[in-house]
KOLLUMFI-952495 format. One record per atom (N, C-alpha, C): residue in three letters; y, x, z. Coordinates in steps of 0.2 Angstrom, whole numbers, padded with zeros to 4 digits, always signed. Each point is the difference from the previous one (the first is absolute). Example, Ala and Ser with C-alpha at 12.3 -4.5 7.8 and 13.67 -1.06 7.14 Angstrom:
// KOLLUMFI-952495
ALA-0028+0066+0039ALA+0006-0004+0000ALA+0006+0004+0000SER+0005-0002-0004SER+0006+0004+0001SER+0005-0004+0003
//
This chain:
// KOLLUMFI-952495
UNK-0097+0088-0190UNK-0002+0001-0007UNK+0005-0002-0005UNK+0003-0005+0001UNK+0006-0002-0002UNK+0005+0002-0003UNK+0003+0003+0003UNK+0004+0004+0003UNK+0000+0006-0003UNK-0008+0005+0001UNK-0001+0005-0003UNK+0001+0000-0008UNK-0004-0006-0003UNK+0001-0002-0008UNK+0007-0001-0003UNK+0005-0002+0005UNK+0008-0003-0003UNK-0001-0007-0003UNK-0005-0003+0003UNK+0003-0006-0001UNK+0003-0004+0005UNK+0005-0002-0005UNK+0003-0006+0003UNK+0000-0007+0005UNK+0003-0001+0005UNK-0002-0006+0001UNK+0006-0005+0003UNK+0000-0005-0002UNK+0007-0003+0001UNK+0000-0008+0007UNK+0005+0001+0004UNK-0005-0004+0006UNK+0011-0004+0000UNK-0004-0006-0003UNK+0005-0006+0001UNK+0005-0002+0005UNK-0004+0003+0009UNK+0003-0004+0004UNK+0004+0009+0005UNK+0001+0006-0007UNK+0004+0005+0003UNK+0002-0001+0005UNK+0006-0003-0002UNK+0007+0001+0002UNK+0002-0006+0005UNK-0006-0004+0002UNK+0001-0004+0004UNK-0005+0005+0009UNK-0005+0002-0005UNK-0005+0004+0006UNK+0006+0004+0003UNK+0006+0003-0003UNK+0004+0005+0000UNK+0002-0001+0009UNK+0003-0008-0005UNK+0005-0003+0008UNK-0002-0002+0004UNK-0005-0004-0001UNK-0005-0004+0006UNK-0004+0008+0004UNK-0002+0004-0003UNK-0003+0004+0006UNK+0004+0008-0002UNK+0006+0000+0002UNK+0004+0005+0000UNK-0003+0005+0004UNK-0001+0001+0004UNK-0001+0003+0005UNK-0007+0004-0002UNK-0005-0004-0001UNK-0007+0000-0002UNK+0001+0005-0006UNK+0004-0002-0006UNK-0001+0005-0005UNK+0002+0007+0001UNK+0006+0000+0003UNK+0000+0007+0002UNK-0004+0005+0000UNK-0004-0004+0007UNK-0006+0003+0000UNK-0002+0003-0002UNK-0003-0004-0004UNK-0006+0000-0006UNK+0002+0005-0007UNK+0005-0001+0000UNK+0002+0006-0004UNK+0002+0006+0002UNK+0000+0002+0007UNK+0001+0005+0002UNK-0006+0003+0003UNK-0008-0006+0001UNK-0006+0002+0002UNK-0005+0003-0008UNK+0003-0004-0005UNK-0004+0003-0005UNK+0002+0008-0003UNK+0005+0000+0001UNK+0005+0007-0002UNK-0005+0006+0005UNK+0001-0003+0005UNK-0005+0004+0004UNK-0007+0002+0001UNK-0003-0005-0003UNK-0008+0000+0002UNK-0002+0000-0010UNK+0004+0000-0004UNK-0004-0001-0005UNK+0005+0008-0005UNK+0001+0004+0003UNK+0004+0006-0002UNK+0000+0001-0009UNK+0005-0001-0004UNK+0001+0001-0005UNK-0001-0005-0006UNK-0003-0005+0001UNK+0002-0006-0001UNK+0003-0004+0002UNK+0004-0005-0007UNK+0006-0002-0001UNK-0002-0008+0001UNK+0002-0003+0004UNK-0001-0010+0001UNK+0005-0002-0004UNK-0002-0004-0003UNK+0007-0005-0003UNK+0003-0005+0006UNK+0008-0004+0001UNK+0002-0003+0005UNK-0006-0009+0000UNK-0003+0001-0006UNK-0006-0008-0002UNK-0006+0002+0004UNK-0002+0006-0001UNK-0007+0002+0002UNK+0002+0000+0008UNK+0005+0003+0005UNK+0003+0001+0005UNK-0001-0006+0002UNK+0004-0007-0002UNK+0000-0005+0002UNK-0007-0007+0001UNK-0005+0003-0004UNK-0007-0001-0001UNK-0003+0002+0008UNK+0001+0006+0001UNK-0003+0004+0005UNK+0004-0005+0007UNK+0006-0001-0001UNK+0005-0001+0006UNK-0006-0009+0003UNK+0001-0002-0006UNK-0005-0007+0000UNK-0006+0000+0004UNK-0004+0005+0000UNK-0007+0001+0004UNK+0003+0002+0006UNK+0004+0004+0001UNK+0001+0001+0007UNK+0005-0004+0006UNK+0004-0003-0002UNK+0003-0005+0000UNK-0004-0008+0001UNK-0007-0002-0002UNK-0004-0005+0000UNK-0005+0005+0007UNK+0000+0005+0000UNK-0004+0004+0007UNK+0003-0001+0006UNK+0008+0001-0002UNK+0004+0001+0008UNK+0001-0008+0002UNK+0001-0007-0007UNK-0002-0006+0002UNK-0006-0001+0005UNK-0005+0001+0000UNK-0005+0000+0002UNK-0001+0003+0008UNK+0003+0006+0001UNK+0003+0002+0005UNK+0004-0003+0003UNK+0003-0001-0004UNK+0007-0005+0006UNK-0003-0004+0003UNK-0003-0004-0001UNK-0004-0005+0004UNK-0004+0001+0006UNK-0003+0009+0000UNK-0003+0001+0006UNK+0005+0004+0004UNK+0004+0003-0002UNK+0008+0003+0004UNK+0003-0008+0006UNK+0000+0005+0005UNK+0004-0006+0006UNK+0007+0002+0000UNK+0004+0001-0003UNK+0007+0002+0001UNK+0004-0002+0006UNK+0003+0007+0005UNK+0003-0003+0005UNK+0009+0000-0001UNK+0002-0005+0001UNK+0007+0004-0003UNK+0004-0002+0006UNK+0006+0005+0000UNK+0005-0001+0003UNK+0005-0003-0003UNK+0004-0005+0004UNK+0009-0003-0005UNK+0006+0002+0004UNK+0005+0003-0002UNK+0004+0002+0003UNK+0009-0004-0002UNK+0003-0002+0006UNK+0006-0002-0002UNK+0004+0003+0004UNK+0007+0000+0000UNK+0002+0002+0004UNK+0001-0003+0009UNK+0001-0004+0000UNK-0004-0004+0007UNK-0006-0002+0001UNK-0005-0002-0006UNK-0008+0000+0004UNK+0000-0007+0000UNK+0006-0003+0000UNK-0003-0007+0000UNK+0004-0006-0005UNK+0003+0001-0004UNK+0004-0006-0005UNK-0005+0003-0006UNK+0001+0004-0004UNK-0004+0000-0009UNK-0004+0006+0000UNK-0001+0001+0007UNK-0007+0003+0000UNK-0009-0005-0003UNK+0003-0005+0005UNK-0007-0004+0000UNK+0002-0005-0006UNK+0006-0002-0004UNK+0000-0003-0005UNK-0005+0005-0004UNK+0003+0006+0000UNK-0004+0005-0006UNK-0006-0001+0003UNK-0006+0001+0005UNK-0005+0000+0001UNK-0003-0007-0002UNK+0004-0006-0001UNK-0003-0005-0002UNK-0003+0002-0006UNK+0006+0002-0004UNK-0001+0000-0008UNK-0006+0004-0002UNK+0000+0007+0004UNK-0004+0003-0001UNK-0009-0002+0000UNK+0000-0003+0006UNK-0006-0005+0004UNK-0001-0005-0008UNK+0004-0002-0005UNK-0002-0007-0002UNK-0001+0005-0008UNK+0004+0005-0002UNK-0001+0004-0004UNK-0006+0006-0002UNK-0001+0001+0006UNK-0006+0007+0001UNK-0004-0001+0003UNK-0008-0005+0003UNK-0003-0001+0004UNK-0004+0006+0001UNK+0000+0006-0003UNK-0003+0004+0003UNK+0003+0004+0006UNK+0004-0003+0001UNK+0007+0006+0007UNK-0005-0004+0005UNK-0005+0002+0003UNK-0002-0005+0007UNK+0005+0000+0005UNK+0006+0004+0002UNK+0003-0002+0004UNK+0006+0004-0001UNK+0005-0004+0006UNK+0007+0003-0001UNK+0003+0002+0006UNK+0002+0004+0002UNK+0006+0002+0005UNK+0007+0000-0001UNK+0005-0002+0004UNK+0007-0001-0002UNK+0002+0005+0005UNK+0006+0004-0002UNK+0005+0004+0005UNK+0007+0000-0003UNK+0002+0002+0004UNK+0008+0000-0002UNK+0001+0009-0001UNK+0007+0003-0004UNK+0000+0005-0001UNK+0000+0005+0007UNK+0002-0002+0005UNK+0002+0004+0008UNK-0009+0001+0001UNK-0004-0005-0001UNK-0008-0001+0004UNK-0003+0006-0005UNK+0001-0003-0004UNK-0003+0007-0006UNK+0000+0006+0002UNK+0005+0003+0003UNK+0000+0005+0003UNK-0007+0004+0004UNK+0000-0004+0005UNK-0006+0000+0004UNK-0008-0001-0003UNK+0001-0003-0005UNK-0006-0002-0004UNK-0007+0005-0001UNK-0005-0002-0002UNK-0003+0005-0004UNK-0002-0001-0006UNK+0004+0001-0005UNK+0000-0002-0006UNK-0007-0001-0003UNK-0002+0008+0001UNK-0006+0001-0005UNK-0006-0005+0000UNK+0002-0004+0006UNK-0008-0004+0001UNK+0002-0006-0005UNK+0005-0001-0003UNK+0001-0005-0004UNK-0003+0001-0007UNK+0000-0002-0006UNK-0003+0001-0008UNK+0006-0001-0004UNK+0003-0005+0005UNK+0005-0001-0006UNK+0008-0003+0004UNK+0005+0002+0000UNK+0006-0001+0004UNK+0005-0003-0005UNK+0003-0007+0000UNK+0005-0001-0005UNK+0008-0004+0006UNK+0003+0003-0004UNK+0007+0001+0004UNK+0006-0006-0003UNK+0002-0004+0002UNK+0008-0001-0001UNK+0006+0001-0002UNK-0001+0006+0003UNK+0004+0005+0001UNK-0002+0007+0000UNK+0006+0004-0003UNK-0004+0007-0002UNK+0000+0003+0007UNK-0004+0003+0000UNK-0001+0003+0008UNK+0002+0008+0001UNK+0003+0002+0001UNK+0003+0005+0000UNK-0003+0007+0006UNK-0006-0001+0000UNK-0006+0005+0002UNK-0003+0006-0002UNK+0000+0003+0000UNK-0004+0006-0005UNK-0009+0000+0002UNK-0003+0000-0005UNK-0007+0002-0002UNK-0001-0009+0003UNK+0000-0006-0003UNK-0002-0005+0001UNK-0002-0004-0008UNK-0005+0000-0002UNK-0001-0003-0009UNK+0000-0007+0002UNK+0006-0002-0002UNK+0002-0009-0001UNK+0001-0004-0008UNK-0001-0005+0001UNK+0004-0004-0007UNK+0006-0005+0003UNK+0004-0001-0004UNK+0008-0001+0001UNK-0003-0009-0003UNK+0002-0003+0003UNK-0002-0009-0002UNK+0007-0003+0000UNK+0001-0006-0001UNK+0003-0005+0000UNK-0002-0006+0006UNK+0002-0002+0005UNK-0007-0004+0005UNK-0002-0004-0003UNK+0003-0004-0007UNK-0003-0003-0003UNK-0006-0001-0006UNK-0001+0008+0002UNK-0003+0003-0007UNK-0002-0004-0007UNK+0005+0002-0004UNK+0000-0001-0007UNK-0007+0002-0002UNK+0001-0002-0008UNK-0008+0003-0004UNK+0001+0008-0001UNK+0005+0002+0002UNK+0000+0008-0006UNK-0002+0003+0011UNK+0002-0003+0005UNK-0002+0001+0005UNK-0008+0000+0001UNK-0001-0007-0002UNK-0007+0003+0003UNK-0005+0004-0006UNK+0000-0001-0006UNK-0001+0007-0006UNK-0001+0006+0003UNK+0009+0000+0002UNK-0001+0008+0006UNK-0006+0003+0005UNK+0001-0006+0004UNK-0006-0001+0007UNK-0007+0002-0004UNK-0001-0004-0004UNK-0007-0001-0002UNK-0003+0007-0003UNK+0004+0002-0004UNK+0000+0009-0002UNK-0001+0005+0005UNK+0004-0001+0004UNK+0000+0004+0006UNK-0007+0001+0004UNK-0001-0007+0001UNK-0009-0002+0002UNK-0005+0004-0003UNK+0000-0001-0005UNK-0004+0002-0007UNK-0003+0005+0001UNK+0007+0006+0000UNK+0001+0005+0000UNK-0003+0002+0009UNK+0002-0001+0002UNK-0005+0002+0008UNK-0005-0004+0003UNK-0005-0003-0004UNK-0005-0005+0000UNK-0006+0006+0001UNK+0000+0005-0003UNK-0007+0005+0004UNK+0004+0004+0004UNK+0004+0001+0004UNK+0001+0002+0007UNK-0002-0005+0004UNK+0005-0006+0000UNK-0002-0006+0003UNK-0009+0000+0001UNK-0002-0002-0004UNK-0007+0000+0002UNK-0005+0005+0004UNK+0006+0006-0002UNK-0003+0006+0004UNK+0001+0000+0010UNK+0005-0001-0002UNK+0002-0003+0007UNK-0003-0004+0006UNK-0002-0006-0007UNK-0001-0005+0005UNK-0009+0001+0001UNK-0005+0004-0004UNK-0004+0004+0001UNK-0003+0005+0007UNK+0006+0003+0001UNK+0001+0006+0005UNK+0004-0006+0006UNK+0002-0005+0001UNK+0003-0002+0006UNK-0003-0008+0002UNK-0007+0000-0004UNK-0003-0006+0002UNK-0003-0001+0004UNK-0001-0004+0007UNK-0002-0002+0004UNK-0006-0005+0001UNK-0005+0002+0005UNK-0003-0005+0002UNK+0002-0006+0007UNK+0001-0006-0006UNK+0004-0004+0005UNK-0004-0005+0003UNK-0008+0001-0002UNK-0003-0006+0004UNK+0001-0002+0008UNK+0001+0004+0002UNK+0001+0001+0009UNK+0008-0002+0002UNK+0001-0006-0001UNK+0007+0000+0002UNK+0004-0001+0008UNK+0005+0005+0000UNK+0001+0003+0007UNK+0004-0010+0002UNK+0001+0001+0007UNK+0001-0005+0003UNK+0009+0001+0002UNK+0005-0004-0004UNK+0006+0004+0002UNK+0001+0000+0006UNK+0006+0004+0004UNK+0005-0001+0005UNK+0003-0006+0000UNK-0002-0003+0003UNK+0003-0008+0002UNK+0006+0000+0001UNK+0003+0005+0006UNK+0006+0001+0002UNK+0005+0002-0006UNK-0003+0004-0004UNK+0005+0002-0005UNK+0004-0005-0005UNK-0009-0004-0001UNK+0001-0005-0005UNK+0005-0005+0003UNK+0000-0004+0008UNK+0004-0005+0002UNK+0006+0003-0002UNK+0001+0007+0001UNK+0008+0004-0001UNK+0003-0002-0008UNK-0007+0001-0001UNK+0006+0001-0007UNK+0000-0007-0004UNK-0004-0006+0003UNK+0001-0007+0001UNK+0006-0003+0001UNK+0003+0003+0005UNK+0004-0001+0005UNK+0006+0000-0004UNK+0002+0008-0005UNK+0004+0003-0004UNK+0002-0004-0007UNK-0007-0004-0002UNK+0002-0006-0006UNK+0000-0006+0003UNK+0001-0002+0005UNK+0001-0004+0002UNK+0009-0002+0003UNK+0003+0006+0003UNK+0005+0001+0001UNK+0006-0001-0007UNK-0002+0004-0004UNK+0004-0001-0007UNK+0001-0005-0002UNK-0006-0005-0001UNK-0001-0009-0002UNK+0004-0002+0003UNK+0000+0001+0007UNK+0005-0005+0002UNK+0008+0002+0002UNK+0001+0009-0002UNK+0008-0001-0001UNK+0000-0003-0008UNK-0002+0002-0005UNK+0001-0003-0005UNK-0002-0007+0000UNK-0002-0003+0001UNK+0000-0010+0000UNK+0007-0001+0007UNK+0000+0002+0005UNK+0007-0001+0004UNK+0007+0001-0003UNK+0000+0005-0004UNK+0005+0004-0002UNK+0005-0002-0009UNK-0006-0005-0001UNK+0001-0001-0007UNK+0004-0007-0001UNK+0004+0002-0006UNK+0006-0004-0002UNK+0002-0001-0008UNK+0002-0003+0000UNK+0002-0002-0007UNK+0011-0001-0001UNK+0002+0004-0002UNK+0007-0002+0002UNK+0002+0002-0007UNK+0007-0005+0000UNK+0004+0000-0004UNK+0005+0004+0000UNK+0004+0005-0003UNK+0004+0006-0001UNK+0005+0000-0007UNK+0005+0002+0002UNK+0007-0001-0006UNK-0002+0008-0005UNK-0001-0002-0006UNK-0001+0008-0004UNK+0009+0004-0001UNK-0003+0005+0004UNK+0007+0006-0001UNK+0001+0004-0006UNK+0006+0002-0001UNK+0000+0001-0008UNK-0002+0008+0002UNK+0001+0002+0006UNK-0005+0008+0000UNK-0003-0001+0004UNK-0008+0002-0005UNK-0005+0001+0007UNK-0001+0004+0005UNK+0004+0004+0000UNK-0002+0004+0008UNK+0004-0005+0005UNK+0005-0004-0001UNK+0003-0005+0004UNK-0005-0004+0002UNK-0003-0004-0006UNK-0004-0004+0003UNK-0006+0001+0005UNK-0004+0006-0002UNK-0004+0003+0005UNK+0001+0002+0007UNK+0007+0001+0001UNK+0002+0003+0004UNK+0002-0007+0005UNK+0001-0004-0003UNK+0001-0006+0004UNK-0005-0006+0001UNK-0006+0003-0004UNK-0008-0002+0001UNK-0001+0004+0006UNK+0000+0007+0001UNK-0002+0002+0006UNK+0003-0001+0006UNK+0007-0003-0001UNK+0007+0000+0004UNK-0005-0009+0007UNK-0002-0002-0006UNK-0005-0006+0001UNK-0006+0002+0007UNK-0004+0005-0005UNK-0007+0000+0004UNK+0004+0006+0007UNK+0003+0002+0000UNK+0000+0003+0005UNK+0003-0006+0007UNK+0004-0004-0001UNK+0002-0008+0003UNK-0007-0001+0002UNK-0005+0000-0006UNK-0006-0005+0003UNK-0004+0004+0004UNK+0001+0008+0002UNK-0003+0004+0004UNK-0007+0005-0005UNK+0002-0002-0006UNK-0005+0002-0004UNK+0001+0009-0002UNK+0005+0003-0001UNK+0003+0003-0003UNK+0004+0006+0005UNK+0002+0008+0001UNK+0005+0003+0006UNK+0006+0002-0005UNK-0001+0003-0005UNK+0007+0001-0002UNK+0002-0003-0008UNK+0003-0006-0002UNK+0000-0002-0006UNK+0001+0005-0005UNK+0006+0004+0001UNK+0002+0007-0004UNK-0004+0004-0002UNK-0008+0001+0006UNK-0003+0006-0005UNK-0004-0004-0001UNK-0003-0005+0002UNK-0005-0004-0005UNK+0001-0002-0007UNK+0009-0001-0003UNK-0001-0001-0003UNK+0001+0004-0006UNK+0002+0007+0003UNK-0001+0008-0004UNK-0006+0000+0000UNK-0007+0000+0002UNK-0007+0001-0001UNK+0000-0005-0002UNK+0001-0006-0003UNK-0003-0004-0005UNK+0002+0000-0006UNK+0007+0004+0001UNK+0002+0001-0010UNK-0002+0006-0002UNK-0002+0003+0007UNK-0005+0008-0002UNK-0006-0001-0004UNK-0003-0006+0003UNK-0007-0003-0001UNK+0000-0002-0009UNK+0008-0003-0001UNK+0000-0005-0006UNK+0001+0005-0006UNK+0002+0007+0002UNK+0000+0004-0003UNK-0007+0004-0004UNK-0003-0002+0003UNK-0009+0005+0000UNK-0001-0005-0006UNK+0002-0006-0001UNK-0004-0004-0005UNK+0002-0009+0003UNK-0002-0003-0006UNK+0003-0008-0001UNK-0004-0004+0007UNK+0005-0003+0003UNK-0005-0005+0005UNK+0000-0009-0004UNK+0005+0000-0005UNK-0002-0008-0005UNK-0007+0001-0001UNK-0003-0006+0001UNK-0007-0003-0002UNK+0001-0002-0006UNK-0005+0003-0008UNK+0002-0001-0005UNK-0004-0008-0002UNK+0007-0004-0004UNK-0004-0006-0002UNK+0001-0005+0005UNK+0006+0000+0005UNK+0001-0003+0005UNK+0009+0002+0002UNK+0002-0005+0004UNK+0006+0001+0003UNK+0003+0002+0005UNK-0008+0006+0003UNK+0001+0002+0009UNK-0001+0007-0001UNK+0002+0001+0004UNK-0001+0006+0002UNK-0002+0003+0006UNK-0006+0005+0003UNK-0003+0003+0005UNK+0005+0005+0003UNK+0003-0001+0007UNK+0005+0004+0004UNK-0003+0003+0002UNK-0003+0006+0001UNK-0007+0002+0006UNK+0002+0007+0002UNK+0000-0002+0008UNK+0003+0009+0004UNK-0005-0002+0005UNK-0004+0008+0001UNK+0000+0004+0005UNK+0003+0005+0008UNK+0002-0004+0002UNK+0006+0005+0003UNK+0001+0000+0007UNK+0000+0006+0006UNK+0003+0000+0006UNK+0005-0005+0000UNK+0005-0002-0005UNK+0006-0005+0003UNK-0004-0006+0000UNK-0006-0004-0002UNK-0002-0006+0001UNK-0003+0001+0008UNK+0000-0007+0001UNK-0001+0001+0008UNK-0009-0005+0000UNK+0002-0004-0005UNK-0007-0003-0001UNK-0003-0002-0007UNK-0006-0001-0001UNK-0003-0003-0008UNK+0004-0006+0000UNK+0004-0001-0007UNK+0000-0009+0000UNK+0001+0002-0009UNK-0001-0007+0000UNK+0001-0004-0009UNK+0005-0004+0001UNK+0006-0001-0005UNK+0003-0006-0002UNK+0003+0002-0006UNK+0002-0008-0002UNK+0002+0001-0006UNK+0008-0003+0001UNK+0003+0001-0007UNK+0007-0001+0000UNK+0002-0003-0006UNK+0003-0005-0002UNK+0001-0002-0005UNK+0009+0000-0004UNK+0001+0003-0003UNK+0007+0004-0002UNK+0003-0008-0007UNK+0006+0000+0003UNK+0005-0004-0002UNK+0000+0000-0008UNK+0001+0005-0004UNK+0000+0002-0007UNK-0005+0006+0000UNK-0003+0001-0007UNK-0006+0005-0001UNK+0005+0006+0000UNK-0006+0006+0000UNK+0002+0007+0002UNK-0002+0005-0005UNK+0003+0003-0003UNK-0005+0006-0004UNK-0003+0005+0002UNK-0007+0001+0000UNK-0003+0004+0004UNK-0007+0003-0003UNK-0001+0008+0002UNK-0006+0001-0006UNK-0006-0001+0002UNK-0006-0002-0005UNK-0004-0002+0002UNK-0006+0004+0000UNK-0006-0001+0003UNK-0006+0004+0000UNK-0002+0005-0006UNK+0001-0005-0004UNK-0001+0004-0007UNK+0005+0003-0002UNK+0006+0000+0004UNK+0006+0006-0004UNK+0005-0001-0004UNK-0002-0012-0001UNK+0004-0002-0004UNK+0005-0002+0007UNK+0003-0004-0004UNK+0008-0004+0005UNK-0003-0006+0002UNK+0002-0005+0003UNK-0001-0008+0002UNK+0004-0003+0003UNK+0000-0005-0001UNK+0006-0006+0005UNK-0003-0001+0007UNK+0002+0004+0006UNK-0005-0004+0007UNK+0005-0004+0002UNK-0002-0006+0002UNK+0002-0005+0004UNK-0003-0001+0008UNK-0006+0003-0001UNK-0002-0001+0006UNK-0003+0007+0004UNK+0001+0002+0006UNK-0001+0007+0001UNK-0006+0000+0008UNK-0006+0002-0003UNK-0005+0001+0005UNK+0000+0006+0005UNK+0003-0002+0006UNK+0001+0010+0004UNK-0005-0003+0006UNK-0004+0007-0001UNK-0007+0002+0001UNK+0004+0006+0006UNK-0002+0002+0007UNK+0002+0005+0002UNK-0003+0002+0009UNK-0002+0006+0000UNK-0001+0000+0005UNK+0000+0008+0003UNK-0002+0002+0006UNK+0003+0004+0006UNK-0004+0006-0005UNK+0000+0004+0001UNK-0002+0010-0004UNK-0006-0001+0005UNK+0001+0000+0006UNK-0007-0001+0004UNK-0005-0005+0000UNK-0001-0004-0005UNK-0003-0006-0003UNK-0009+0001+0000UNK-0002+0001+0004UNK-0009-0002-0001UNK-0003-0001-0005UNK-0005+0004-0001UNK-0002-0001-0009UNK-0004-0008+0000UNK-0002-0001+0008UNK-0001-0009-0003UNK+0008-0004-0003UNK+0002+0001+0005UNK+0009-0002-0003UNK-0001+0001-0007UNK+0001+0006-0002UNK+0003+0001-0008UNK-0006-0005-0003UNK-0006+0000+0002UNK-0007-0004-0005UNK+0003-0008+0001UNK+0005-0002+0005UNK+0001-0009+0000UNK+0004+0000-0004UNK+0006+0006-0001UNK+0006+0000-0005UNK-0002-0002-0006UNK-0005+0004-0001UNK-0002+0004-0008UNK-0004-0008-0002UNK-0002-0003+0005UNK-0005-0007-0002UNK+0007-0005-0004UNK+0006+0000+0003UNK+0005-0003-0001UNK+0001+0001-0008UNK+0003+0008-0001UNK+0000+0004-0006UNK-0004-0004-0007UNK-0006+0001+0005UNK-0005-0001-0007UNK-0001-0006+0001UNK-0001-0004+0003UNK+0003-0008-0003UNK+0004-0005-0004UNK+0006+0005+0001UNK+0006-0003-0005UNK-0003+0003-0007UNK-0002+0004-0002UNK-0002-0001-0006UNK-0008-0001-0001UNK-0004-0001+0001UNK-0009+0000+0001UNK+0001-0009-0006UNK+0005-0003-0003UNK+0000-0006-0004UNK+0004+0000-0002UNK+0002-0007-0005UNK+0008-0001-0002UNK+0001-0008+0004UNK-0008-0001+0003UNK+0005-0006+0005UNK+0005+0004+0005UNK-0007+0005+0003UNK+0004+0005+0006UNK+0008+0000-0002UNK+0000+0005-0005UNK+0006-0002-0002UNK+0005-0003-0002UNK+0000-0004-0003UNK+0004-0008+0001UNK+0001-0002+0006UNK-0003+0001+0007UNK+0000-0004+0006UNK+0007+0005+0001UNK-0003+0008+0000UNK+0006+0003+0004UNK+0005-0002-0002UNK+0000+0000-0006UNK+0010-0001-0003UNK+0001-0008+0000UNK-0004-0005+0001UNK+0002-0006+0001UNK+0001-0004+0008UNK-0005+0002+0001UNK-0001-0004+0006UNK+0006+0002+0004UNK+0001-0006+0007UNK+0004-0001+0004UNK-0005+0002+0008UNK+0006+0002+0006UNK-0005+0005+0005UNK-0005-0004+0004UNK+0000-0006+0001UNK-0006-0003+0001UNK-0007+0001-0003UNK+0001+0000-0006UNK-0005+0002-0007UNK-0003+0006+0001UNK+0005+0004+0000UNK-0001+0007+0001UNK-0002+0002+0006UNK-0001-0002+0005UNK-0003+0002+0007UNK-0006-0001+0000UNK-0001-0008-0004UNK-0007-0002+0000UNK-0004+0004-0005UNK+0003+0005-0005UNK-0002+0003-0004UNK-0002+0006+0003UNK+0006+0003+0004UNK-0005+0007+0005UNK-0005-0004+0004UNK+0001-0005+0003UNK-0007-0002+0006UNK-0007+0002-0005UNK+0001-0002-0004UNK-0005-0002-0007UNK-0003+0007+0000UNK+0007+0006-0003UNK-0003+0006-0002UNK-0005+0004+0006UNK+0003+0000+0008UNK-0003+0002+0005UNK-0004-0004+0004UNK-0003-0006-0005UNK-0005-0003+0003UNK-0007+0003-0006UNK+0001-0001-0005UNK-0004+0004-0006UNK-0001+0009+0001UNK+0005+0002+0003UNK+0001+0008+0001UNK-0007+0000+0007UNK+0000-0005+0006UNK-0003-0001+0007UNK-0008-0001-0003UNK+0000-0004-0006UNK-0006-0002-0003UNK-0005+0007-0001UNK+0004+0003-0005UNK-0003+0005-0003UNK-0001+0006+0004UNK+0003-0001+0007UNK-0001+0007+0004UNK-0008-0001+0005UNK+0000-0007-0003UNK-0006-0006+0007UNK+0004+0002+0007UNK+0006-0004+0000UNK+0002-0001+0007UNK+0001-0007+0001UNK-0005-0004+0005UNK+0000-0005+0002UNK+0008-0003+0002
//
């Protein structure tokens, strides 16, 4: 009626409705055009309307169980850092799944709602959002739009795929010990395997990587130093492994040339410039390589990814990484695989 009379109406919080629900106006500008033929919405009247339906899809988000996937390139170093973020940012995502670009493959995407990547995934017909693992605010903006926007699919979904679970089946035992067996294995190459060593900083980094690998292959960790260290400048190429707000940096390969999972750290002579999660530069001084076999068991990658998101889940957390000494540090993994043992209820 408004509208039909030409009057006016002036709505103060426009240009803010504009930004904050980009996506949603569109919409709504593009549903009135349609459904109300010939009449003309002002962008204040538009943004009035955006407010009602935007406090609806609020209310919906809350009954949407979001499943998401998180993709990095190996599956296990700033995969599960990004699903932290996610996890403490978005409590509507009920769960998470991590893979690496290679697993993806095999995947069934569609059963997910929502897929966010590391890395741009070079796929066709896959609808992803491109993050940061540390996700910034203009990142989770993104996410939450996104959501928004597929919150009545979501719900339709989880409508048509609901189950009755009161009858709960009795698992395979035998499976379970196996795959018991397979987080159990990991723990103890990575607690056996870990170190903390000091290292002279080379004025070109492929040198000094090469002679970081020239290392782990000595200790049996490692089969060809030279192509391990071409797949991890590959790696470093895809995006920043510096941890922003911090002096370390995350090494993390998946790959046929590793022969087993391990963690160590290495502490560099003089700082190094190196780019960080965010895309800016940073001084590392200390370098955290995270690495293990392409054949890795998705328990494997779940003990790595526990490591991952440890190092940032605090700022004590972090402060230990870049301070402590490797005795510190080891008591610090026993810590995180004992907390990790907690929450799975294994005695």
């Amino acid at each position: 009626s408004r509208i039909k009379e030409n009057i006016e109406i002036y709505n103060p919080m426009k240009e803010q409705i504009k930004r904050d629900y980009f996506l949603l106006y569109m919409a709504i500008e593009e549903g009135v055009e349609k459904y109300f033929p010939g009449m003309s919405f002002s962008d204040d009247e538009i943004a009035f309307i955006v407010l009602h339906f935007g406090s609806a899809l609020e209310i919906k988000k809350e009954e949407a169980k979001v499943k998401a996937l998180v993709v990095c390139s190996s599956g296990i170093g700033s995969s599960k850092m990004l699903a932290s973020r996610l996890k403490k940012e978005l409590p509507e995502i009920e769960s998470f799944d991590m893979s690496s670009l290679i697993e993806l493959k095999g995947m069934d995407v569609q059963s997910y709602d929502l897929i966010v990547s590391t890395v741009p995934i070079p796929y066709e017909n896959i609808d992803y959002i491109m993050v940061s693992p540390l996700l910034n605010e203009e990142d989770t903006n993104q996410v939450k739009q996104y959501i928004k926007r597929k919150i009545p699919l979501i719900l339709d979904k989880n409508r048509n795929s609901k189950e009755d679970t009161q009858q709960a089946d009795v698992p395979d035992m035998l499976a379970a010990a196996e795959s018991m067996g397979r987080y159990m294995d990991v723990i103890q190459d990575v607690l056996r395997h870990f170190t903390l060593t000091h290292i002279e900083t080379k004025p070109d980094h492929r040198v000094l990587l090469l002679e970081l690998f020239q290392q782990l292959k000595e200790d049996g960790l490692i089969r060809d130093p030279k192509k391990a260290a071409v797949y991890l400048a590959e790696r470093e190429k895809q995006g920043g492994l510096g941890i922003p707000g911090t002096n370390m940096a995350l090494y993390h390969l998946k790959n046929e040339e590793i022969v087993l999972p391990f963690f160590k750290i290495y502490d560099l002579s003089t700082s190094y410039e190196v780019n960080g999660m965010d895309g800016n530069t940073l001084s590392m001084t200390r370098i955290l390589v995270m690495m293990a076999p392409g054949s890795l068991s998705a328990e494997g990658s779940e003990i790595l990814s526990a490591i991952s998101s440890a190092i940032i889940e605090s700022n004590e957390s972090m402060a230990g990484f870049q301070e402590e000494e490797e005795q510190e540090l080891y008591q610090r993994l026993n810590r995180i695989f004992f907390t990790w043992m907690k929450e799975k209820n294994i005695p």
